[in-house]
C-alpha positions in Angstrom: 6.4 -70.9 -17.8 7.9 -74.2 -17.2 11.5 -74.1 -15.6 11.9 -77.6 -17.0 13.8 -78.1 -20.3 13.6 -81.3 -22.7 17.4 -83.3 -23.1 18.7 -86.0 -24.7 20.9 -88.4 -23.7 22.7 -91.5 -24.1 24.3 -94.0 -22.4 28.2 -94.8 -23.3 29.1 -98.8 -23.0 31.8 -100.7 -23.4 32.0 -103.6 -26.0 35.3 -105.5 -25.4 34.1 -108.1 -27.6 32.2 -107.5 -30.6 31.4 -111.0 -31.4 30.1 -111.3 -28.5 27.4 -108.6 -27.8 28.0 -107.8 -24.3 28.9 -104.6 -22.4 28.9 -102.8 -20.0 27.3 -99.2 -19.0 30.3 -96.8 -18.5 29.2 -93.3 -18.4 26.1 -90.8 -19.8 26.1 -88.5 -22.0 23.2 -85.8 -21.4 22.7 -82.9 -24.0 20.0 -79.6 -23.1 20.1 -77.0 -26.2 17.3 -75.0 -23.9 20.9 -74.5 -21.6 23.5 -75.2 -24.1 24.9 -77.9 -22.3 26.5 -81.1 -23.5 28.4 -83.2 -20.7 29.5 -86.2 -19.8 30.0 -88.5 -16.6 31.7 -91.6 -16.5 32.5 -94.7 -14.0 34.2 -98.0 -15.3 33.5 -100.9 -13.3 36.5 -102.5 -14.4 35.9 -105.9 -12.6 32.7 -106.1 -14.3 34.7 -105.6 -17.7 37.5 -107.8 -16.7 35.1 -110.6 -16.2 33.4 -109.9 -20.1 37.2 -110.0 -21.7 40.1 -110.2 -18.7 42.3 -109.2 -21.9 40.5 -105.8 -22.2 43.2 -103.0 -22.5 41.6 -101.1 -19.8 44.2 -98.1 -20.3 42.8 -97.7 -23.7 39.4 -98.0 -22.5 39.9 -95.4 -19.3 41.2 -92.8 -22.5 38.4 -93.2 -24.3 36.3 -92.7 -21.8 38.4 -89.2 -20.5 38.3 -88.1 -24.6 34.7 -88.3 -24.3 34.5 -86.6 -21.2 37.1 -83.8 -22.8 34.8 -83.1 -25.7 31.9 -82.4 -23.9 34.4 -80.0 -22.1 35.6 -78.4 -24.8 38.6 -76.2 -24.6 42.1 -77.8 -26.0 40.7 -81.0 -24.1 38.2 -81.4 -27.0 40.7 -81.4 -29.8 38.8 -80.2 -33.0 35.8 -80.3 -31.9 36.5 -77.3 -29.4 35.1 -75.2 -31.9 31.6 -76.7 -32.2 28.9 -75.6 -30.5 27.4 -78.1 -27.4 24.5 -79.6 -30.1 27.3 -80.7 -32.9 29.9 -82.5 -30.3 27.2 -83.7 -29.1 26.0 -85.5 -32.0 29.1 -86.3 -32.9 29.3 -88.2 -29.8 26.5 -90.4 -30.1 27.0 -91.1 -33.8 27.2 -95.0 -34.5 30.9 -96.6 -34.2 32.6 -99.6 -34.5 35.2 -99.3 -31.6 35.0 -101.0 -28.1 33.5 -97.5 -26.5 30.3 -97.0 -27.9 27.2 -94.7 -27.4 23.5 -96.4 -26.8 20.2 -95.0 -28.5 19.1 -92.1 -27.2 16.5 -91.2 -25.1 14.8 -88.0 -24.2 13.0 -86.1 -20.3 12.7 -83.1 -19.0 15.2 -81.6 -16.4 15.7 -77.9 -14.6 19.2 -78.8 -14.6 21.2 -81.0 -16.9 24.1 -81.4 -14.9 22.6 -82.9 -12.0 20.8 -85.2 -14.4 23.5 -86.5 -15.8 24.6 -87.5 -12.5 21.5 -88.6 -12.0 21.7 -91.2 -14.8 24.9 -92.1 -14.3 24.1 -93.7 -10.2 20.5 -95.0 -12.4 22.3 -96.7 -15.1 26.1 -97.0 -14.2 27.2 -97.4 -10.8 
């Protein structure tokens, strides 16, 4: 038996200018239902942002960014979503919105363990 279990994930980006179309990669979001694990890690180059929009409100982008973290949490940190189990917050976190911090398609792999893959992915894709 394999110790190796398939997960999702997605990256998170920031859009400071819809019109525009460009972002920039902020953070991952990796889901395993093999180890019931949704979590999220996160690292805002914010002279990369600055230089899309330098009027970015970068504290409202740094709490967005710490809400998505807190629902993958759970706990009070997740709000109402505290109750859901790790598949349905994460879902919920990758559906499409219109709001400057937004979850990418997601892709799929196989890891032994998801936590270390989502740090992975965020030195890969982020940093």
């Amino acid at each position: 038996m394999s110790d190796r279990h398939v997960y999702e994930y997605a990256l998170v980006r920031v859009v400071p200018r819809i019109e525009r179309g460009e972002c920039v990669n902020a953070g991952v979001l990796v889901y395993c239902r093999a180890k019931s694990y949704v979590g999220a890690r996160t690292h805002l180059d914010e002279a990369r942002l600055l230089a899309l929009d330098p009027a970015v409100d970068l504290p409202g982008v740094r709490a967005a960014l710490r809400a998505v973290e807190g629902v993958c949490t759970g706990g009070a940190a997740a709000g109402q979503a505290a109750q859901d189990d790790p598949g349905r917050r994460f879902r919920w976190l990758i559906a499409p919105r219109s709001t400057i911090v937004q979850p990418g398609p997601v892709h799929t792999g196989l890891t032994a363990d998801p936590a270390a893959e989502a740090l992975r992915l965020l030195d890969l894709l982020v940093r």
